[in-house]
C-alpha positions as CSV (number, residue, x, y, z in Angstrom):
1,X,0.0,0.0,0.0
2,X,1.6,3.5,-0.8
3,X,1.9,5.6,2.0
4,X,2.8,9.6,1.9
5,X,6.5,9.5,1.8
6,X,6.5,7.5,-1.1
7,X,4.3,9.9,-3.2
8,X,6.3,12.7,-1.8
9,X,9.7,11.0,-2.7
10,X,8.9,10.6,-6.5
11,X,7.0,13.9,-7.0
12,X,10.6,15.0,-6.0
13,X,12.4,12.9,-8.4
14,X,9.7,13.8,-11.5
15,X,9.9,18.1,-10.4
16,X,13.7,17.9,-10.1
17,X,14.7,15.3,-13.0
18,X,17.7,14.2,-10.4
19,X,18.0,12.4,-7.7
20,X,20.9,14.4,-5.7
21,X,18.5,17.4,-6.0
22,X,15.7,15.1,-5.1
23,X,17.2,14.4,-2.2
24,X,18.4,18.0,-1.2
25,X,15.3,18.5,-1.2
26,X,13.9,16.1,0.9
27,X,17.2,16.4,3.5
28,X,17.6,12.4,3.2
29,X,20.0,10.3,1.9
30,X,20.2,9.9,-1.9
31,X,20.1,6.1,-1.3
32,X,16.6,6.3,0.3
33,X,15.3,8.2,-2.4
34,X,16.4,5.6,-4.9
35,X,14.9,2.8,-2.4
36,X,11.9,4.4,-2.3
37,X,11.6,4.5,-6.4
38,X,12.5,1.2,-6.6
39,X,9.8,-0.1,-4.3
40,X,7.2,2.0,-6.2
41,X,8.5,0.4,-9.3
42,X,8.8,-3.2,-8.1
43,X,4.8,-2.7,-6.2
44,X,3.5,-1.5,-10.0
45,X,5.4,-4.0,-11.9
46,X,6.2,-1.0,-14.1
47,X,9.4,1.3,-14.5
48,X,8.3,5.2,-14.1
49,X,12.3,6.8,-14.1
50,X,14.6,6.4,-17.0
51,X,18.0,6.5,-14.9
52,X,20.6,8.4,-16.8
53,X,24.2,9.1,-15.6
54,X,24.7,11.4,-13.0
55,X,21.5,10.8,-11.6
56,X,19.8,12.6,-14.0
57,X,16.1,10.8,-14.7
58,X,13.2,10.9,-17.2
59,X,10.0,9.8,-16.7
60,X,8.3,6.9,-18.7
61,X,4.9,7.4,-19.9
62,X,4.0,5.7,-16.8
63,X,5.5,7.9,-14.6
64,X,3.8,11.2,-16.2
65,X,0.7,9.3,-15.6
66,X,1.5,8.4,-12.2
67,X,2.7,12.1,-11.5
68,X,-0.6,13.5,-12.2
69,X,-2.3,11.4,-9.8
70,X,0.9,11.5,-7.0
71,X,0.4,15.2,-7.0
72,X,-3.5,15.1,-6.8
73,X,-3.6,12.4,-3.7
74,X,-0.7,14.7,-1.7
75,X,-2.9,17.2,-2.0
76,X,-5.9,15.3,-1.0
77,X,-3.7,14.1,2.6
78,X,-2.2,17.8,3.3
79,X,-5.9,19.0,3.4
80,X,-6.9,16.1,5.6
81,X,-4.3,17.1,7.7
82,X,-5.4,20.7,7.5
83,X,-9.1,19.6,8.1
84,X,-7.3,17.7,11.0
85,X,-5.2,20.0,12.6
86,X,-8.8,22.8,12.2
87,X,-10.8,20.1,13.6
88,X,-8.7,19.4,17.1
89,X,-8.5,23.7,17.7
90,X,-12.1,23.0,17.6
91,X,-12.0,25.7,14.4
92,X,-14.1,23.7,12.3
93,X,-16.7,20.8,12.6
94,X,-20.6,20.7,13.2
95,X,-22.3,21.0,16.8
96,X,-26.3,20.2,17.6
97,X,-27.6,22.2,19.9
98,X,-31.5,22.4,21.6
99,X,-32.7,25.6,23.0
100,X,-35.8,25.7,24.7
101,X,-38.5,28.2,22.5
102,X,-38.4,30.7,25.1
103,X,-34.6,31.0,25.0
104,X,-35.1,33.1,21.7
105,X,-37.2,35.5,23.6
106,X,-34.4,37.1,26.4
107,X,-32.0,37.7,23.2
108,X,-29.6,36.0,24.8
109,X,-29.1,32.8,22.3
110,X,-28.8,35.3,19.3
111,X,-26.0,37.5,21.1
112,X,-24.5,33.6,21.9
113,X,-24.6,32.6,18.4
114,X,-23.3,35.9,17.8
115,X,-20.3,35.4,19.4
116,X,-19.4,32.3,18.7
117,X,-19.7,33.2,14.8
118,X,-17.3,35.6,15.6
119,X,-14.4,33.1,16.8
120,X,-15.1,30.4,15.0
121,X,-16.6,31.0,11.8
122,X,-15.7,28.1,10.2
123,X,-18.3,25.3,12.9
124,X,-21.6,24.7,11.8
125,X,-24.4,25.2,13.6
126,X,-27.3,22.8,13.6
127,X,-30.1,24.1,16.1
128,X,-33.4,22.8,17.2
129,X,-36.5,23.4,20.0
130,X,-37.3,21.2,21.8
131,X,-38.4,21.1,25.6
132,X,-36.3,21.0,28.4
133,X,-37.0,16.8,29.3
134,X,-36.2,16.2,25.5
135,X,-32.9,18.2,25.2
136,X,-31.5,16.4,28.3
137,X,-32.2,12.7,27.1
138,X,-30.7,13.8,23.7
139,X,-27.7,14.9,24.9
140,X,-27.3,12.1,27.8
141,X,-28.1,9.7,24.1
142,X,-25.1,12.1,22.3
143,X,-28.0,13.5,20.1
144,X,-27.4,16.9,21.1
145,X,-24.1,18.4,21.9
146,X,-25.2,21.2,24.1
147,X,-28.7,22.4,25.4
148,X,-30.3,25.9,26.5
149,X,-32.5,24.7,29.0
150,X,-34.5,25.8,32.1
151,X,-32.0,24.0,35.1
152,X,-33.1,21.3,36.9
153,X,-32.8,20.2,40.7
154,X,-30.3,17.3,39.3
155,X,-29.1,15.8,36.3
156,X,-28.4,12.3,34.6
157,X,-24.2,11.3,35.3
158,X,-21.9,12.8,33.4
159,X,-24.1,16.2,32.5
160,X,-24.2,19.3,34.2
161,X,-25.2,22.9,33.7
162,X,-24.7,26.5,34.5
163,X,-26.8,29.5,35.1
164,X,-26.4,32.0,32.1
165,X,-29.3,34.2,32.7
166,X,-32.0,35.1,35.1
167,X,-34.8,37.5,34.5
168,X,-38.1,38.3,36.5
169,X,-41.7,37.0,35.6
170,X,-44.5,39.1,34.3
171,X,-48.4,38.2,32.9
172,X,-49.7,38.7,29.5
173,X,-53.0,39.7,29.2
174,X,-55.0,41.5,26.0
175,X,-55.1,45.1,25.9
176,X,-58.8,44.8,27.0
177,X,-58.6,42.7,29.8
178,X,-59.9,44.6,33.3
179,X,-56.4,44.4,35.2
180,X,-54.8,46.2,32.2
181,X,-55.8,49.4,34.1
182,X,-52.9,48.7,36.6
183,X,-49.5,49.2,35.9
184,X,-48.2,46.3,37.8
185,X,-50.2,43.5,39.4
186,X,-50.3,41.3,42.6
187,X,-50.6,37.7,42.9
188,X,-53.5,37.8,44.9
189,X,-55.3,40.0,41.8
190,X,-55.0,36.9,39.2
191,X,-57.0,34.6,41.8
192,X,-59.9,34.5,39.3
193,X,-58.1,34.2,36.3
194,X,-57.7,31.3,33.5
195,X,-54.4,30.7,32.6
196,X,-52.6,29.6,29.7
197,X,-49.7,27.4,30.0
198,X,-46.6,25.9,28.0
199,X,-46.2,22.3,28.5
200,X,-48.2,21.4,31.4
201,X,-46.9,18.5,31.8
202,X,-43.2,19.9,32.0
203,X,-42.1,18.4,36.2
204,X,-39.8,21.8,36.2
205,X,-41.7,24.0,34.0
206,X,-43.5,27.2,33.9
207,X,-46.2,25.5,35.9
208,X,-44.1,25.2,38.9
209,X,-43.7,28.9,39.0
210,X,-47.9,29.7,38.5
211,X,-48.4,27.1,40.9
212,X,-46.1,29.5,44.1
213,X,-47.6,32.5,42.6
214,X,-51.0,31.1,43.0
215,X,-49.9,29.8,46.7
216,X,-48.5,33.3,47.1
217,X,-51.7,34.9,46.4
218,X,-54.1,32.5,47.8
219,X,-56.2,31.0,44.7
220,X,-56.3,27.9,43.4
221,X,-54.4,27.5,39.7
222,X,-56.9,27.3,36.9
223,X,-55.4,26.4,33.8
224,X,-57.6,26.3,30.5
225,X,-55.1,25.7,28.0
226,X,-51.9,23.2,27.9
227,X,-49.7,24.8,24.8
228,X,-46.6,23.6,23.0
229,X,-44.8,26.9,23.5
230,X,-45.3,30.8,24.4
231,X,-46.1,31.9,20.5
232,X,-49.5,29.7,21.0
233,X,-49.6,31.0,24.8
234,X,-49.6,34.5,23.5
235,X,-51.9,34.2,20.8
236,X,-54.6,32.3,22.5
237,X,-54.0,35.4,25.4
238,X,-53.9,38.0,22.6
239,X,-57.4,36.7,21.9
240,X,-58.6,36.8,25.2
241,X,-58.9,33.6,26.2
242,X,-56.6,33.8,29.7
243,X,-53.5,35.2,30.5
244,X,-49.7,33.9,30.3
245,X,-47.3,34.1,33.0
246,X,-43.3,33.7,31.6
247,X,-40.7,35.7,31.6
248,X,-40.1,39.5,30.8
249,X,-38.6,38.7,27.6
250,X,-42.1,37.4,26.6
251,X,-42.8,41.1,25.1
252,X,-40.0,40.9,22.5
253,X,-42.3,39.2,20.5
254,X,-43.9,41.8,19.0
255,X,-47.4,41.3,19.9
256,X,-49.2,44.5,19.8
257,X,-52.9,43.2,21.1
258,X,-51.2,42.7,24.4
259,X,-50.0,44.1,27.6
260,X,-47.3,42.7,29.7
261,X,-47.3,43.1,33.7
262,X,-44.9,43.1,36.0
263,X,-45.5,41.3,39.6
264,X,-45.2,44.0,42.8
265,X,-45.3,41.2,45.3
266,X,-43.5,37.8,43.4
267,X,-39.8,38.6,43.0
268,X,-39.2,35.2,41.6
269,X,-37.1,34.7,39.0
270,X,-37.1,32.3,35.6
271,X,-33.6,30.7,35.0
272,X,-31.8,29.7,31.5
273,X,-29.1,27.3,31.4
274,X,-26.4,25.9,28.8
275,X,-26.3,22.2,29.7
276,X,-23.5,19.7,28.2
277,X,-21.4,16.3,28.7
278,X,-19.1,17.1,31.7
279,X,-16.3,14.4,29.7
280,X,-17.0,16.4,25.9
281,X,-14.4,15.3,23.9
282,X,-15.1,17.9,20.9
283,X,-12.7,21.2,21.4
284,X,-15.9,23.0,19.0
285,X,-18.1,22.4,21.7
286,X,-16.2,23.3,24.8
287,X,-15.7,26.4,23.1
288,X,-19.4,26.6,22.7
289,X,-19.9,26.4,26.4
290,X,-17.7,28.2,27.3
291,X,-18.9,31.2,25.2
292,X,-22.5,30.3,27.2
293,X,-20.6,30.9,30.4
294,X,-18.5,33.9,29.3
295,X,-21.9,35.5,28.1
296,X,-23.3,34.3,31.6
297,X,-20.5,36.3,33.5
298,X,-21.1,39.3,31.3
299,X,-24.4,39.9,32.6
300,X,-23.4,39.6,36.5
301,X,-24.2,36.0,36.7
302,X,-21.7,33.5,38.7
303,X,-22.8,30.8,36.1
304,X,-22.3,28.0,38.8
């Protein structure tokens, strides 16, 4: 089987037409480049130097032949190499990664994918929503590479996650609705409302959160509508059919039929998260993470 140096050896010999120079070239021995001719010769069964005196050469019509494809498969293995060396600097390659469909909302995944455009242009990015219970199988399964999720109390072993950005809860409600009057609301003012809710069934979900705010106001939670994400949340609240508690961000979408509150008397806080393989072999998707955390730090978070 040919290997590199042999290719490399008689493009030497065919560019220089002598095998001193062929040789000067390569820094080796004269005697190794002739060994290394011969074995080409003797594997093809075919001559591909004329030897002349003085080591000067000619190529046989085999040779030329040769050449052409010699010179097309070096430069075929120095890109691999390139591609190789790119790869392990984690400058190029192809990472999955799940956000959850709020995560668009805060800004905060843009500004990430933002940044790590910016220092490593060359990685592709694959991204896809899914929820939070989803992403973290996937990437326990190696489906995923890295996750924007909302944290959990624990984790599967061998995946962790850190904090990249809080922000504080608010209610969506149409621009009609009665409590739109007050500038901010109190928990105890949404005890005879119908709410709409993201994923229900979610165990760490944006339930969890109506659930204290209905403790902290007194009412029992009434939900009328279980929703894939906080587009359909919004809609349904745009067209008066409840209202939406989520996260500040929730008004960056645009929607001009409705009014966003904020909460005098629930400070709680919703929580994002970059999760990943604690062992990740990949050098583009450390980077990835820690770009998360960097971004994390930027905003006065710990990420821990």
């Amino acid at each position: 089987m040919l290997d590199a140096r042999q290719l490399r050896y008689f493009i030497a010999v065919a560019e220089e037409l002598h095998f001193a120079r062929a040789a000067d070239r390569l820094n080796v021995a004269q005697s190794a480049v002739s060994l290394q001719i011969k074995g080409l010769e003797d594997a093809f069964g075919a001559r591909l130097v004329n030897r002349r005196k003085r080591a000067a050469v000619s190529l046989t019509e085999a040779g030329r032949l040769f050449l052409c494809e010699a010179v097309a498969a070096i430069r075929q293995v120095e890109r691999a190499e390139q591609v190789g060396r790119l790869a392990a600097r984690g400058e190029i390659g192809q990472i999955e990664v799940g956000y959850v469909t709020s995560a668009a909302m805060n800004r905060i995944l843009p500004r990430l994918l933002r940044e790590y455009r910016r220092s490593h242009p060359a990685v592709q990015l694959r991204l896809t929503t899914m929820e939070t219970p989803r992403q973290l199988d996937a990437l326990a399964e190696g489906r995923l590479d890295a996750a924007l999720i909302r944290p959990r109390s624990s984790y599967a072993p061998g995946v962790a996650a850190h904090v990249i950005h809080r922000e504080a809860l608010c209610v969506a409600l149409a621009a009609d609705h009665p409590l739109a009057r007050s500038q901010a609301l109190h928990a105890a003012d949404l005890g005879d409302e119908a709410f709409i809710v993201p994923q229900v069934g979610e165990s760490s979900g944006f339930v969890r959160h109506l659930e204290r705010l209905a403790a902290a106001g007194g009412f029992p939670v009434k939900i009328v509508h279980d929703v894939s994400d906080f587009v359909t949340a919004l809609s349904m609240a745009a067209g008066g059919y409840g209202v939406v508690l989520g996260p500040e961000s929730m008004r960056e979408l645009g929607f001009s039929e409705l009014l966003f509150r904020p909460l005098a008397d629930f400070p709680e806080k919703v929580e994002l998260a970059i999760a990943f393989r604690v062992a990740e072999p990949s050098a583009s998707v450390r980077a990835f993470i820690d770009a998360a955390v960097a971004l994390g730090r930027q905003r006065g978070l710990d990420a821990a």
